[in-house]
KOLSEZA-593893 format. One record per residue: residue in three letters; x, y, z of N, C-alpha, C in turn; residue number from 1. Coordinates in steps of 0.2 Angstrom, whole numbers, plus 2048, in hexadecimal, padded with zeros to 3 digits. Atoms other than C-alpha are relative to their C-alpha. Layout:
BEGIN
+------+------+------+------+-------+-------+-------+------+------+------+-----+
! code ! n.px ! n.py ! n.pz ! ca.px ! ca.py ! ca.pz ! c.px ! c.py ! c.pz ! pos !
+------+------+------+------+-------+-------+-------+------+------+------+-----+
!  ALA !    X !    Y !    Z !     X !     Y !     Z !    X !    Y !    Z ! NUM !
...
+------+------+------+------+-------+-------+-------+------+------+------+-----+
# end
This chain:
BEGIN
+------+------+------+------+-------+-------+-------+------+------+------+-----+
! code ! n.px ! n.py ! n.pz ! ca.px ! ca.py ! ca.pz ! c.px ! c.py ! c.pz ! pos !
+------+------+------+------+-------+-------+-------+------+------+------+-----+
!  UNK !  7FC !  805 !  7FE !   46E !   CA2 !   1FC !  806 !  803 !  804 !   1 !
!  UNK !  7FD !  7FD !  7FD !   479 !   CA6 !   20C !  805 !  7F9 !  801 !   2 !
!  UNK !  7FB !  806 !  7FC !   48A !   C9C !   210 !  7FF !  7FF !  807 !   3 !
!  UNK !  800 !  7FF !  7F9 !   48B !   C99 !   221 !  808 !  800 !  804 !   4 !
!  UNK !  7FA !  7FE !  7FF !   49A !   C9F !   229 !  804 !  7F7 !  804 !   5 !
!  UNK !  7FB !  804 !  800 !   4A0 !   C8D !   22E !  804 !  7FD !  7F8 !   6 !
!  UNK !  7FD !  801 !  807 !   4A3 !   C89 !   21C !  806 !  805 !  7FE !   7 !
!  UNK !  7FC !  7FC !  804 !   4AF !   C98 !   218 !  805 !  7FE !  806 !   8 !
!  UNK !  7FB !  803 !  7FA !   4B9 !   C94 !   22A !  7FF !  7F9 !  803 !   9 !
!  UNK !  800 !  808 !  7FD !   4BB !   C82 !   22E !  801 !  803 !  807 !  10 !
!  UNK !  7FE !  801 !  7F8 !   4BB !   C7E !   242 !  808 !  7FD !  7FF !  11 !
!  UNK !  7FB !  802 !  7FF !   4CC !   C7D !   246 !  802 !  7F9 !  802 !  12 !
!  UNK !  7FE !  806 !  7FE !   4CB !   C6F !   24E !  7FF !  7FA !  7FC !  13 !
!  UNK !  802 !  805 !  805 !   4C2 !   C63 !   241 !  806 !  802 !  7FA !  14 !
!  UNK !  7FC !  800 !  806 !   4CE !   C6B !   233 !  804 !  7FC !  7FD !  15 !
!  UNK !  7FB !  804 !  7FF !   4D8 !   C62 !   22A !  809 !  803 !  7FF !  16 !
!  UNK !  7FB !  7FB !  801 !   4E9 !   C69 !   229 !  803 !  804 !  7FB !  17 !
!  UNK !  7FE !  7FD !  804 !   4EE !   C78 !   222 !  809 !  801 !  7FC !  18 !
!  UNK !  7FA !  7FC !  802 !   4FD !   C81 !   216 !  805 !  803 !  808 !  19 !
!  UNK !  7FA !  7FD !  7FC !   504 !   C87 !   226 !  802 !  7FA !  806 !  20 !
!  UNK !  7FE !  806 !  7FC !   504 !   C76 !   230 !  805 !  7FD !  7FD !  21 !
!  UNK !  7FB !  805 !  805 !   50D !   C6F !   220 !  806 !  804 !  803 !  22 !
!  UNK !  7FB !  7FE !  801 !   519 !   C7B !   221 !  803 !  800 !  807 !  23 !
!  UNK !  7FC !  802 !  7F8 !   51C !   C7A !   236 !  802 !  7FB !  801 !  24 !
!  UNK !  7FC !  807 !  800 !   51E !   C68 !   233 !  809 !  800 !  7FD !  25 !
!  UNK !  7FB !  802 !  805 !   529 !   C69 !   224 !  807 !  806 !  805 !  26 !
!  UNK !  7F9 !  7FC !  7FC !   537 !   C79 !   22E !  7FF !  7FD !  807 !  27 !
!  UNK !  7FC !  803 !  7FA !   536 !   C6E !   23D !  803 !  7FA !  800 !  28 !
!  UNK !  7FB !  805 !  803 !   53F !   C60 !   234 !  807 !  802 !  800 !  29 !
!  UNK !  7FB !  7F9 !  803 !   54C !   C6E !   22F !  807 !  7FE !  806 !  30 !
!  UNK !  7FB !  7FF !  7FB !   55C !   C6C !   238 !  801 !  809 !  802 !  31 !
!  UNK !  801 !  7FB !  7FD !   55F !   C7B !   242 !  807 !  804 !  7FC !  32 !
!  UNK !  7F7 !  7FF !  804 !   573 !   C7D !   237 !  7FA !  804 !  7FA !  33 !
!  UNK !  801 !  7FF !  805 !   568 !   C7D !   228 !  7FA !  808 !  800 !  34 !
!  UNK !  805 !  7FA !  802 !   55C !   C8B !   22D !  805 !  807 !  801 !  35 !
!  UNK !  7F9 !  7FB !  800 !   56B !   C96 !   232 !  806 !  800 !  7FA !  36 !
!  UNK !  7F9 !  7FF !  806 !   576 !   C93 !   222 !  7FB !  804 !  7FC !  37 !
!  UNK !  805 !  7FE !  805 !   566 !   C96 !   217 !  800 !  808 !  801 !  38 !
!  UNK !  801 !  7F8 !  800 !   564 !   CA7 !   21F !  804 !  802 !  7FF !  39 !
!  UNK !  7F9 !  7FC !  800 !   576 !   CAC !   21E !  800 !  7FF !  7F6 !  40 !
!  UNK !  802 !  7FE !  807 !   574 !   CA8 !   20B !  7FD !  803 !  7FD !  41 !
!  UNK !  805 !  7FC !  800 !   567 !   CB0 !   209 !  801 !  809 !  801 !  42 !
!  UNK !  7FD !  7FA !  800 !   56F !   CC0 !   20F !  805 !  801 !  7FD !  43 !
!  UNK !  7FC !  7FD !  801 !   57E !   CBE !   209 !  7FF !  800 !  7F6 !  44 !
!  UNK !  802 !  7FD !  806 !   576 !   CBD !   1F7 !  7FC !  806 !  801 !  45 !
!  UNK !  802 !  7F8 !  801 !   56B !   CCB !   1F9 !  807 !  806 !  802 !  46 !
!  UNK !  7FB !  7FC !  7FF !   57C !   CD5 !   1FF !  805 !  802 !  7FA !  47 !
!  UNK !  7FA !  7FE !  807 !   586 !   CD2 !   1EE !  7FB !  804 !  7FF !  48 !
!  UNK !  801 !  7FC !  804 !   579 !   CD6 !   1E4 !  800 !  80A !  803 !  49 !
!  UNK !  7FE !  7F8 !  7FC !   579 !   CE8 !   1F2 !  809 !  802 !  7FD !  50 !
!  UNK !  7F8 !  7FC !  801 !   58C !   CEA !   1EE !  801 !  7FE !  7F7 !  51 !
!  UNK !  7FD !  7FF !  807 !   58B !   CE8 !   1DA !  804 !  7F9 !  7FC !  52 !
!  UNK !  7FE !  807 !  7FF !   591 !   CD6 !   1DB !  7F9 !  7FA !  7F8 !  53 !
!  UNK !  803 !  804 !  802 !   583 !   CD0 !   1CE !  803 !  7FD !  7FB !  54 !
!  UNK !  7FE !  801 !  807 !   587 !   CC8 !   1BD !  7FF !  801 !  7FC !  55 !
!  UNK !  803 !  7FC !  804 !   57C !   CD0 !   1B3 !  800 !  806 !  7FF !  56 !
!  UNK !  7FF !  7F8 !  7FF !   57D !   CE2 !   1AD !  7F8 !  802 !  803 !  57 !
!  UNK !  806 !  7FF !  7FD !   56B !   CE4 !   1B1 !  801 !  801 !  806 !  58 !
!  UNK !  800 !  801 !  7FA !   56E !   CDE !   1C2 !  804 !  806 !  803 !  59 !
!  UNK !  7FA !  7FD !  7FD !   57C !   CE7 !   1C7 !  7FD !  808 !  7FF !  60 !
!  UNK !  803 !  7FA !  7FF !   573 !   CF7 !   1C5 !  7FB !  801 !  807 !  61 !
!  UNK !  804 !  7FE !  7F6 !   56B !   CF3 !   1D9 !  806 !  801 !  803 !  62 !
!  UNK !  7FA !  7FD !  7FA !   57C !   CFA !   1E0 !  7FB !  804 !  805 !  63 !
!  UNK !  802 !  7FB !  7FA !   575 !   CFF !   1F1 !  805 !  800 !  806 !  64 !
!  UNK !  7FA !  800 !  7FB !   584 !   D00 !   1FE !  7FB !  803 !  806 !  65 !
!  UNK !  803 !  800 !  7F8 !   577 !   D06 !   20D !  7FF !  7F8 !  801 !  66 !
!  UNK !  800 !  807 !  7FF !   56F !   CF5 !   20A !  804 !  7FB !  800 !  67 !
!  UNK !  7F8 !  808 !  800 !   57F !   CEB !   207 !  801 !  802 !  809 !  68 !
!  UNK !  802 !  800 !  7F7 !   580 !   CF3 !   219 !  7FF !  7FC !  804 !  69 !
!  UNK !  805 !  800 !  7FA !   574 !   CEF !   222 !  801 !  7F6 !  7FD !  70 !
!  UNK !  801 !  808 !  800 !   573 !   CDB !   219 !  807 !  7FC !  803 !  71 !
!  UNK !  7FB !  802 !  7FD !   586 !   CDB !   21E !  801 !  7FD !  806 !  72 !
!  UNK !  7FF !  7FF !  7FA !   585 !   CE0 !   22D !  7FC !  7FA !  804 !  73 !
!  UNK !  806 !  808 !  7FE !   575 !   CD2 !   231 !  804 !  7F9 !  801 !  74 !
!  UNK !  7FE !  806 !  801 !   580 !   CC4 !   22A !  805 !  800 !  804 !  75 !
!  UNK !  7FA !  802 !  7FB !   590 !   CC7 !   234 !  7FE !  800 !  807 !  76 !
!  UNK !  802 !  802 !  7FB !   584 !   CC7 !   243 !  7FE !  7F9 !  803 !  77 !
!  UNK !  802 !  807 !  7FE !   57C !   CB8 !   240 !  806 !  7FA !  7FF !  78 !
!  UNK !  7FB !  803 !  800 !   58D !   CB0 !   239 !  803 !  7FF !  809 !  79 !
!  UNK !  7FB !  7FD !  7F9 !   596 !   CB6 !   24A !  7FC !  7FD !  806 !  80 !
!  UNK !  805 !  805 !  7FD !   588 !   CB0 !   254 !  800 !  7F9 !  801 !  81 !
!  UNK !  801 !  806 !  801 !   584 !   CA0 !   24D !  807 !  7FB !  800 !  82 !
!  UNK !  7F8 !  805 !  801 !   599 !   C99 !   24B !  7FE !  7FC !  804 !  83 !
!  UNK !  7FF !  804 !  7F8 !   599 !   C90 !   25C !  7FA !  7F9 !  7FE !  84 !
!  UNK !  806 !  804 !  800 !   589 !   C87 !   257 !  7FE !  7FB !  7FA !  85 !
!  UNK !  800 !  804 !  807 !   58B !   C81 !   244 !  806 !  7FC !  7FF !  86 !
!  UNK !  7FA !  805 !  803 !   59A !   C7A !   244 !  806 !  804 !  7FC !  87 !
!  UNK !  7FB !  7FC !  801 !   5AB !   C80 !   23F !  7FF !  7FF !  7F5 !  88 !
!  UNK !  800 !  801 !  807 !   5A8 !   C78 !   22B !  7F9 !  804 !  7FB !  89 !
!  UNK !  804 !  7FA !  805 !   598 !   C85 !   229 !  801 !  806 !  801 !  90 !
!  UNK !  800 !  7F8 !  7FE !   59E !   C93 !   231 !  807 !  802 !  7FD !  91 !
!  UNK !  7FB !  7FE !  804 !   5AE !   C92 !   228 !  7FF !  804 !  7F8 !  92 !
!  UNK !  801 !  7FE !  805 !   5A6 !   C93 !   218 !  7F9 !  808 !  800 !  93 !
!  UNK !  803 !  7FA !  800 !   599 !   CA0 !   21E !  805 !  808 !  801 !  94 !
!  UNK !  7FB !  7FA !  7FD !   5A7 !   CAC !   226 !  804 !  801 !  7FA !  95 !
!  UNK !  7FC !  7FB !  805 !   5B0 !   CAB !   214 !  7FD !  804 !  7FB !  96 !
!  UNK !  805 !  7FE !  805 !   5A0 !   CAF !   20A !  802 !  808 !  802 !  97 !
!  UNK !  7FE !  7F9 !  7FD !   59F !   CBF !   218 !  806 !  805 !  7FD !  98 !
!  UNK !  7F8 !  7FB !  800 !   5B2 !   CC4 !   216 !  7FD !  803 !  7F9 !  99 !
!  UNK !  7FF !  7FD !  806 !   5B0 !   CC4 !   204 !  7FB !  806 !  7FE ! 100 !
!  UNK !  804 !  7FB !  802 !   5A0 !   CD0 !   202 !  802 !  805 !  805 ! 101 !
!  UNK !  7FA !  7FA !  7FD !   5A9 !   CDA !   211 !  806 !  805 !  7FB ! 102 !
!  UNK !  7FA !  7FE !  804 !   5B7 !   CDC !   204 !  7FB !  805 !  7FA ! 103 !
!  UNK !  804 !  7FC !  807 !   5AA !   CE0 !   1F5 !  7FD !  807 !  801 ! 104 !
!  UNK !  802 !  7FB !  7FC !   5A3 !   CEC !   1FF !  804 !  806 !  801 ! 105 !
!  UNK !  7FC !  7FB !  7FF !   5B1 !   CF6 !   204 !  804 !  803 !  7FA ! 106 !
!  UNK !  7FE !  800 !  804 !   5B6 !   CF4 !   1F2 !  7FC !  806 !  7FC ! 107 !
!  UNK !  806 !  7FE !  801 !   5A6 !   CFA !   1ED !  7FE !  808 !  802 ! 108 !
!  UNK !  804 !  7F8 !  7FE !   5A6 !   D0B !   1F7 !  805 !  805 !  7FE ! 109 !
!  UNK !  7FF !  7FA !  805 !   5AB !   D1C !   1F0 !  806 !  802 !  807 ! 110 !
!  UNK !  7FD !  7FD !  7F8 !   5B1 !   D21 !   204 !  800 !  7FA !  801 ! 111 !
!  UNK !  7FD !  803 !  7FC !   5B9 !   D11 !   20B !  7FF !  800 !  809 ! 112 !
!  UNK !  800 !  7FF !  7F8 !   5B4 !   D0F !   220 !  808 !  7FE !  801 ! 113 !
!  UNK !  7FB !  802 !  7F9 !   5C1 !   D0E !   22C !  801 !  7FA !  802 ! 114 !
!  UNK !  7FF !  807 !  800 !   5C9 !   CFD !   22E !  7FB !  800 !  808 ! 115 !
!  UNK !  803 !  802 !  7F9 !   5BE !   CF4 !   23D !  7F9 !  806 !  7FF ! 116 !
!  UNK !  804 !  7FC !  800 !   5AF !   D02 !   237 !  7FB !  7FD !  7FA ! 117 !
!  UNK !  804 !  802 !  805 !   5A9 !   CF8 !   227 !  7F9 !  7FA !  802 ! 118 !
!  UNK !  807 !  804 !  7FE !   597 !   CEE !   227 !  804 !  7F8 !  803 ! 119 !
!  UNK !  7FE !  808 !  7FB !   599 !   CDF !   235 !  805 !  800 !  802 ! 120 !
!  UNK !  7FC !  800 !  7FC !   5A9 !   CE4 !   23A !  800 !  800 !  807 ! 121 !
!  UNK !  801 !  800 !  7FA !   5A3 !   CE8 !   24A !  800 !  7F7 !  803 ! 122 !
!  UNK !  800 !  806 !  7FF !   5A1 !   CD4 !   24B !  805 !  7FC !  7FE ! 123 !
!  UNK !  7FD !  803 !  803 !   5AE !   CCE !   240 !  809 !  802 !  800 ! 124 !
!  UNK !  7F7 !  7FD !  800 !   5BD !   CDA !   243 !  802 !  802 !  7F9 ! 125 !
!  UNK !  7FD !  7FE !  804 !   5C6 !   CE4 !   237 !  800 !  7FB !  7F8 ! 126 !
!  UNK !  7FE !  805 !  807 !   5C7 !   CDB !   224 !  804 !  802 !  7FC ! 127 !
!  UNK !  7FB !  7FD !  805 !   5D4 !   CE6 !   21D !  807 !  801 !  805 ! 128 !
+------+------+------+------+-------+-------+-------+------+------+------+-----+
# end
């Protein structure tokens, strides 16, 4: 007994819609604020726990200071970027999540950069 390959692949065009239609519907609902705040949380949690920020001692043993880096440095681009565009009441609150894991960060390294040299500076200017 042989399937026939229409059975395993629907015609696209008869189908009826998939998991991924759902989902293009459902993010094109999405306000465009909220797709950009989500990412910046999203990094700026993944970035504590990179700087030792977590609250459990388990946790707190992912100290990665390249990766607090590099997630820093993401977020101050997209924060620095996006201001203009969301509005002064999310980019307020996003710019002080930034500052603060800036500060954790710097707090956080063994060698100190150079005021204006720490992750996202380039975008955000000096934090000390």
């Amino acid at each position: 007994m042989s399937t026939s390959p229409d059975a395993i692949s629907p015609d696209p065009v008869t189908a009826t819609p998939s998991a991924a239609d759902d989902a293009t519907r459902d993010i094109a609902d999405v306000a465009a604020v909220e797709v950009i705040t989500a990412a910046a949380v999203h990094l700026m949690s993944a970035a504590a726990v990179k700087c030792g920020l977590a609250e459990d001692a388990d946790a707190q043993g992912h100290l990665d200071l390249d990766e607090a880096r590099k997630l820093i440095t993401a977020l101050a681009a997209l924060v620095t970027a996006s201001a203009p565009d969301i509005g002064n009441q999310h980019a307020r609150s996003l710019r002080d999540g930034l500052r603060s894991l800036q500060l954790a960060f710097r707090e956080a390294s063994v060698v100190p950069d150079a005021p204006g040299e720490g992750p996202g500076e380039k975008f955000t200017g000096s934090v000390v």
